[in-house]
DSSP file (Angstrom, degrees, kcal/mol; ACC not computed):
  #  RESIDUE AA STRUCTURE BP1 BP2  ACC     N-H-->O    O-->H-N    N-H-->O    O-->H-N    TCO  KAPPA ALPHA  PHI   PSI    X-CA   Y-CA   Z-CA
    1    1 A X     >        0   0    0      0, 0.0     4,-1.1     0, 0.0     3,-0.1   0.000 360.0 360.0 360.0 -46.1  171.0   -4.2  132.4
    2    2 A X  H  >  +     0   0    0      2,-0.2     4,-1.4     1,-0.2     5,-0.1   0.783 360.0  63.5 -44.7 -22.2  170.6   -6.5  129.0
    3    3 A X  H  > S+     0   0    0      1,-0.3     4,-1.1     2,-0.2     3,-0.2   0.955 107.0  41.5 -80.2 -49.6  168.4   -3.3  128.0
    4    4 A X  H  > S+     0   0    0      1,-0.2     4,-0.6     2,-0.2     3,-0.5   0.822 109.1  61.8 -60.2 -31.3  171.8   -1.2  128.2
    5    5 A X  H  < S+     0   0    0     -4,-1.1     3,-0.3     2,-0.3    -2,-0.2   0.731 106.4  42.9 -81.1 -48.3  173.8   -3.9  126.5
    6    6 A X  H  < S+     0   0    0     -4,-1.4    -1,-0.2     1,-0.3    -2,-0.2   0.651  93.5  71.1-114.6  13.4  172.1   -3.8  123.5
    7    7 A X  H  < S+     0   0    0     -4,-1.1    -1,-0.3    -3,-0.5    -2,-0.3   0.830 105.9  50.4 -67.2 -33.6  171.6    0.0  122.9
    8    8 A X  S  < S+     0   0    0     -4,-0.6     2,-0.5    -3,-0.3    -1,-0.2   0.403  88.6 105.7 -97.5   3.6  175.7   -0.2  122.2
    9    9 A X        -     0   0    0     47,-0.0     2,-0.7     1,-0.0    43,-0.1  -0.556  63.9-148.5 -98.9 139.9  175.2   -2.9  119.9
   10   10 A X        -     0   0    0     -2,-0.5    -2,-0.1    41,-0.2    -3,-0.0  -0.755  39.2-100.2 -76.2 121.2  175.6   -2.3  115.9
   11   11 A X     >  -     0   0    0     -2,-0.7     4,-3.9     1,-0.1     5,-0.2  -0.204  30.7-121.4 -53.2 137.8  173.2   -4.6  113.8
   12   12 A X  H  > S+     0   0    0      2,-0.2     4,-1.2     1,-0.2    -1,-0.1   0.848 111.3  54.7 -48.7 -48.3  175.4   -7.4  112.6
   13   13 A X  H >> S+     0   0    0      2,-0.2     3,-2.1     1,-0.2     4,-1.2   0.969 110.6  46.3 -58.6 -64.5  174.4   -6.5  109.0
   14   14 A X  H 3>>S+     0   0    0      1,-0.3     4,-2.3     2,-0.2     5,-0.7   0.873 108.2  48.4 -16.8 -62.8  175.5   -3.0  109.4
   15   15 A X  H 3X5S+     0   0    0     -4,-3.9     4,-0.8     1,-0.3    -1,-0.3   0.863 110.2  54.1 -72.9 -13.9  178.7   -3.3  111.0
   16   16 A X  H <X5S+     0   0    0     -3,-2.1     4,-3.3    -4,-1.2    -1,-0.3   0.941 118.5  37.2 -73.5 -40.3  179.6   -6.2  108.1
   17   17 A X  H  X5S+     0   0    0     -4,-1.2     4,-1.4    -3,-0.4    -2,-0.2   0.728 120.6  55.4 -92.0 -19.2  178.5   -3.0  104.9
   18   18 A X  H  X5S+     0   0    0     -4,-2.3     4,-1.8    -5,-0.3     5,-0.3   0.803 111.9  37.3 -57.8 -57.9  180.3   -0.8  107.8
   19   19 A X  H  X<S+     0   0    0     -4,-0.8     4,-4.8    -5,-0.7    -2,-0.2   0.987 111.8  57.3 -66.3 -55.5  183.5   -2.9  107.7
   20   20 A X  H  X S+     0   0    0     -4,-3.3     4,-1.1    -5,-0.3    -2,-0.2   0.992 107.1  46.1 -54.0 -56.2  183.6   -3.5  104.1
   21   21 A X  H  < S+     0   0    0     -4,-1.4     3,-0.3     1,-0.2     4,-0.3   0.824 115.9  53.9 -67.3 -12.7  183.6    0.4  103.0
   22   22 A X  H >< S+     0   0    0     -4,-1.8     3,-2.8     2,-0.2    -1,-0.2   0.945  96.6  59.6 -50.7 -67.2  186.2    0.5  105.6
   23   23 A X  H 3< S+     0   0    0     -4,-4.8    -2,-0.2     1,-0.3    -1,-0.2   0.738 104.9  48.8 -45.7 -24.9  188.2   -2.1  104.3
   24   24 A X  T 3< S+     0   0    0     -4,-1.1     2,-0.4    -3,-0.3    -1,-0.3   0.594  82.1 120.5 -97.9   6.4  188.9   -0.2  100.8
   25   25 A X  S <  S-     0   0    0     -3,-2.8    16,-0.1    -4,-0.3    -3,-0.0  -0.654  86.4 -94.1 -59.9 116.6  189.8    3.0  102.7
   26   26 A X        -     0   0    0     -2,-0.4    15,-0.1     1,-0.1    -2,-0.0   0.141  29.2-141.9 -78.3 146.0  193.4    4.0  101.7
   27   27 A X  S    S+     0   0    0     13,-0.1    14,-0.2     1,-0.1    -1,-0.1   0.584  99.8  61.1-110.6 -31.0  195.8    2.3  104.7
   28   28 A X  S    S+     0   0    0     12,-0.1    -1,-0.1    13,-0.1    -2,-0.0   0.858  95.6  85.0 -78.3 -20.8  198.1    5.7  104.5
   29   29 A X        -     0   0    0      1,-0.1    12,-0.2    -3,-0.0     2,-0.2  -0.082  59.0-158.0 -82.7-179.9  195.2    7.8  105.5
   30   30 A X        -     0   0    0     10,-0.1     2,-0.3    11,-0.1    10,-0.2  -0.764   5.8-153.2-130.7 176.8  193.4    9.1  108.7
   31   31 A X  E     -A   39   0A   0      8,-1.4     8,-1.9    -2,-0.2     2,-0.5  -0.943  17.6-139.6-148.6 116.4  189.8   10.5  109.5
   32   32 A X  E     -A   38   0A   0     -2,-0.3     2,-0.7     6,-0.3     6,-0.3  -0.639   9.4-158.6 -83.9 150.0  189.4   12.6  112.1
   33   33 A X    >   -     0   0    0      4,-2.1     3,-1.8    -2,-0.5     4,-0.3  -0.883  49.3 -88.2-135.2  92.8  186.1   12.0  114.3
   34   34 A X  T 3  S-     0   0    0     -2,-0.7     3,-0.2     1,-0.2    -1,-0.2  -0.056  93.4 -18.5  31.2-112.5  185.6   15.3  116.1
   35   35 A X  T 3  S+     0   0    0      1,-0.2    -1,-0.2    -3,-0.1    -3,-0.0  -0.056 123.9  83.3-116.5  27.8  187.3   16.2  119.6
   36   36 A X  S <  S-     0   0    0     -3,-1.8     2,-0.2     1,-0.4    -1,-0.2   0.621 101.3-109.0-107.8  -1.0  187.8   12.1  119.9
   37   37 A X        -     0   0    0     -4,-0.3    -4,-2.1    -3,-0.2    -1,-0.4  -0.826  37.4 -60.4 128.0-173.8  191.3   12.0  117.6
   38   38 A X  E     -A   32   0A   0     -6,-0.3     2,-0.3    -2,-0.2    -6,-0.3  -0.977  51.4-165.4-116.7 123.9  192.5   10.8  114.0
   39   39 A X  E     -A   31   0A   0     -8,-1.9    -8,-1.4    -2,-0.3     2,-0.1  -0.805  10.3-141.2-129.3 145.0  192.0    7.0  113.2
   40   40 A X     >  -     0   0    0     -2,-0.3     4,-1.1   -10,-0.2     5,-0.2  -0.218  43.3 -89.6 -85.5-161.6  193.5    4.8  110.4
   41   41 A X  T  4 S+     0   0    0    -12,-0.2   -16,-0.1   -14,-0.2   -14,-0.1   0.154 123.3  56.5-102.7  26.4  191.6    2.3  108.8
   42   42 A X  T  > S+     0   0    0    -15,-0.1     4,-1.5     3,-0.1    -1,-0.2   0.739 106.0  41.6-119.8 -16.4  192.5    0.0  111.0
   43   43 A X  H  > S+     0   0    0      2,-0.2     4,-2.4     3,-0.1     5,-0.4   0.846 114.4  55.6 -70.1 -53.3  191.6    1.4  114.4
   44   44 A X  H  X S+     0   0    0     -4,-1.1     4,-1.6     1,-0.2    -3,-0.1   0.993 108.2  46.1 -56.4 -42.2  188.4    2.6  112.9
   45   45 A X  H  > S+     0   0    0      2,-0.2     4,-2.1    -5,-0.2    -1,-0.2   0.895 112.8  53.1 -53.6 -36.5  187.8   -1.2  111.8
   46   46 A X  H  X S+     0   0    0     -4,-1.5     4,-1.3     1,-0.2    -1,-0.2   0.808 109.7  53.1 -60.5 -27.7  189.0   -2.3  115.8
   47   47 A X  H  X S+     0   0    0     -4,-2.4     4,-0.8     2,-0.2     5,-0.3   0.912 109.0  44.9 -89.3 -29.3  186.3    0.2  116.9
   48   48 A X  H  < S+     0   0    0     -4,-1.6    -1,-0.2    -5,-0.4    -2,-0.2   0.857 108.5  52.2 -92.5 -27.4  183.6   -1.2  115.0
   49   49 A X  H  < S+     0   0    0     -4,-2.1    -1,-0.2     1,-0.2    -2,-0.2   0.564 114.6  46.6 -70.5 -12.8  184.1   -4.7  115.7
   50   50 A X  H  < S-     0   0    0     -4,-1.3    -2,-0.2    -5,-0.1    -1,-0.2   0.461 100.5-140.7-109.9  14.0  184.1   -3.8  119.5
   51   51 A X     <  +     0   0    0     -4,-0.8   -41,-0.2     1,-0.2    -3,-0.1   0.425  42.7 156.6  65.7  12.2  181.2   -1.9  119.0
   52   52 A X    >>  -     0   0    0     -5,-0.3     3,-4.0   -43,-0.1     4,-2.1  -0.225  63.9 -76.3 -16.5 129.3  182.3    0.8  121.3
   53   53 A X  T 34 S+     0   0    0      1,-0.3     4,-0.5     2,-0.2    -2,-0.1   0.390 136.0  39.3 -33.3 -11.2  181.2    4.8  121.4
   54   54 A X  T 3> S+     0   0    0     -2,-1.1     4,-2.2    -7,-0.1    -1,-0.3   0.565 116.0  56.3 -97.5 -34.8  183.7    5.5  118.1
   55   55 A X  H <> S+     0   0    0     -3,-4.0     4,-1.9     1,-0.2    -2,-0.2   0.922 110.7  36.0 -73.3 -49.8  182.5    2.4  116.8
   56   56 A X  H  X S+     0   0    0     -4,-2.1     4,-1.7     2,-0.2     5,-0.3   0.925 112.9  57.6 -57.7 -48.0  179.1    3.1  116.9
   57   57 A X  H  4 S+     0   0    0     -4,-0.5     3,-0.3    -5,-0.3     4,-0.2   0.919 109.6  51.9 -65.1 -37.1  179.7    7.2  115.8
   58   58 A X  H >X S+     0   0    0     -4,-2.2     3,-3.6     1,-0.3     4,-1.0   0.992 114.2  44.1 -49.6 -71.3  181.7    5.5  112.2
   59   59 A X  H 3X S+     0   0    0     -4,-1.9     4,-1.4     1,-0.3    -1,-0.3   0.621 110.1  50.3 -58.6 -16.2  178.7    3.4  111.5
   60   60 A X  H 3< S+     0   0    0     -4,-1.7    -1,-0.3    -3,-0.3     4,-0.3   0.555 119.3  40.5-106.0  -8.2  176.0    6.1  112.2
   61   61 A X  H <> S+     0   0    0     -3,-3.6     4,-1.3    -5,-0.3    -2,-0.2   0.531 112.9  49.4-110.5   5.7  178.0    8.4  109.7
   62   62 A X  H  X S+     0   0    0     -4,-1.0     4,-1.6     2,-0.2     5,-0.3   0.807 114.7  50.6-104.1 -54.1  178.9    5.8  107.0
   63   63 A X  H  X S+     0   0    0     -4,-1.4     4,-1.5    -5,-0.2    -2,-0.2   0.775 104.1  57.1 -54.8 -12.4  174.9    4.9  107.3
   64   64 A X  H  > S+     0   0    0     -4,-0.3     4,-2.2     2,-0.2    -2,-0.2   0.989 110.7  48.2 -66.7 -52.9  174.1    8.7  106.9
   65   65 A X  H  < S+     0   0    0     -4,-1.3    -2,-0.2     1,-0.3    -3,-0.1   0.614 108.6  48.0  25.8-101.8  176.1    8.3  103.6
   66   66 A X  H >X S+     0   0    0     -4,-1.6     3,-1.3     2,-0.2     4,-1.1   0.738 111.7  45.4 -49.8 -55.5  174.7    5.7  102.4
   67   67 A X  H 3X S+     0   0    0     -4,-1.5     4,-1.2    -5,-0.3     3,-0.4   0.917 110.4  59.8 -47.0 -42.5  171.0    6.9  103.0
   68   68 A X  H 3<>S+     0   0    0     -4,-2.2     5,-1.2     1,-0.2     6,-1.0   0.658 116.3  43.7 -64.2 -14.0  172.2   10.9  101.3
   69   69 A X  H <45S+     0   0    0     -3,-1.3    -1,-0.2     3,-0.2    -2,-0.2   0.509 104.3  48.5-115.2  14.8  172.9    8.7   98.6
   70   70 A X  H  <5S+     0   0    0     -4,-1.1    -2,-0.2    -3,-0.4    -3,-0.1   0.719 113.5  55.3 -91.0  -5.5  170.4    6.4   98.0
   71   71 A X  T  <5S-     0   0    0     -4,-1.2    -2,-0.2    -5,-0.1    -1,-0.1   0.528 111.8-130.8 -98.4  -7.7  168.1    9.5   98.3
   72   72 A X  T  >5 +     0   0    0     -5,-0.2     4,-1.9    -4,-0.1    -3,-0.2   0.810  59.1 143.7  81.2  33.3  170.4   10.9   95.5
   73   73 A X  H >><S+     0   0    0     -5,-1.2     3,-1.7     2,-0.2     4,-0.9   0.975  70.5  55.0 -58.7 -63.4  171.2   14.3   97.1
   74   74 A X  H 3> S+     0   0    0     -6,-1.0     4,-1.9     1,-0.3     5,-0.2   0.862 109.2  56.5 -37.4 -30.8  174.9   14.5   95.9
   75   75 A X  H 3> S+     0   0    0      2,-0.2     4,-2.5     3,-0.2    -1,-0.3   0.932 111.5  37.6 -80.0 -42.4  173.0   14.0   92.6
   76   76 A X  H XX S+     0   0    0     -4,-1.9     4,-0.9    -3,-1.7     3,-0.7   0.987 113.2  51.3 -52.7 -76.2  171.0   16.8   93.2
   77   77 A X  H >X S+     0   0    0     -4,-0.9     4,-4.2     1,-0.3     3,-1.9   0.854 110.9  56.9 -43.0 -65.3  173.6   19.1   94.7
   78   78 A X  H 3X S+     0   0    0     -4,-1.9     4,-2.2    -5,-0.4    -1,-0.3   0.921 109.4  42.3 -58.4 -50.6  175.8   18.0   91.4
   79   79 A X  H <X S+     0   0    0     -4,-2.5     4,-0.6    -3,-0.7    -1,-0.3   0.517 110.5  54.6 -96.0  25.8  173.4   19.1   88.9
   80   80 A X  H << S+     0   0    0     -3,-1.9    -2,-0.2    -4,-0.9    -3,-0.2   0.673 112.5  43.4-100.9 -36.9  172.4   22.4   90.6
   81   81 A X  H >< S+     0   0    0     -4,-4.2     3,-2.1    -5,-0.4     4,-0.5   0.949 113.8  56.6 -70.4 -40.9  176.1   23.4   90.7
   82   82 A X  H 3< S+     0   0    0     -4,-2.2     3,-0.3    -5,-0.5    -3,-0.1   0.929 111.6  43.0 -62.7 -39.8  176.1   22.0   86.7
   83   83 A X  T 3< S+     0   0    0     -4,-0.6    -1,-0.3     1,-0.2    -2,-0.2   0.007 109.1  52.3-109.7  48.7  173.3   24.4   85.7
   84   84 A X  S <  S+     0   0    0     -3,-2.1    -1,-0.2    -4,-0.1    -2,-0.2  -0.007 100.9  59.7-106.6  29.9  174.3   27.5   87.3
   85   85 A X              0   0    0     -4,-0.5    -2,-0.1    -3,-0.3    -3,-0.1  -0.049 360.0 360.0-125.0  41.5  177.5   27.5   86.0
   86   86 A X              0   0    0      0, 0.0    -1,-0.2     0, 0.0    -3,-0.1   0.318 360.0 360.0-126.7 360.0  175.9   27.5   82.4
């Protein structure tokens, strides 16, 4: 049973660099997260500190992100659009 327990759990560091880019996210806006609804940033922040199936799906796309840009694609992508439009 512990084995299930801690497949739902978010590494502590994550969910803290999870919370923080949450925390500057615009209070007036929403994000929708597929067929599960539209969340402010404070429900998405509730879901990640209880570490819940939403909670978990925010953190696994704010760590895709972050990995697409430490691998610098958007930087790629940005100068392939910059020279064809030359």
């Amino acid at each position: 049973m512990a084995e299930k327990e801690n497949k739902n759990k978010i590494n502590k560091d994550v969910k803290k660099i999870v919370i923080a880019r949450l925390e500057v996210f615009p209070a007036d806006k929403k994000i929708s997260i597929g067929s599960k609804g539209e969340f402010t940033k404070k429900e998405m922040i509730d879901h990640v500190e209880k570490e819940d199936d939403i909670g978990e799906k925010i953190a696994e796309v704010q760590l895709n992100y972050l990995q697409a840009l430490k691998e610098g694609i958007f930087y790629e992508q940005d100068f392939i659009n910059n020279t064809t439009k030359t």
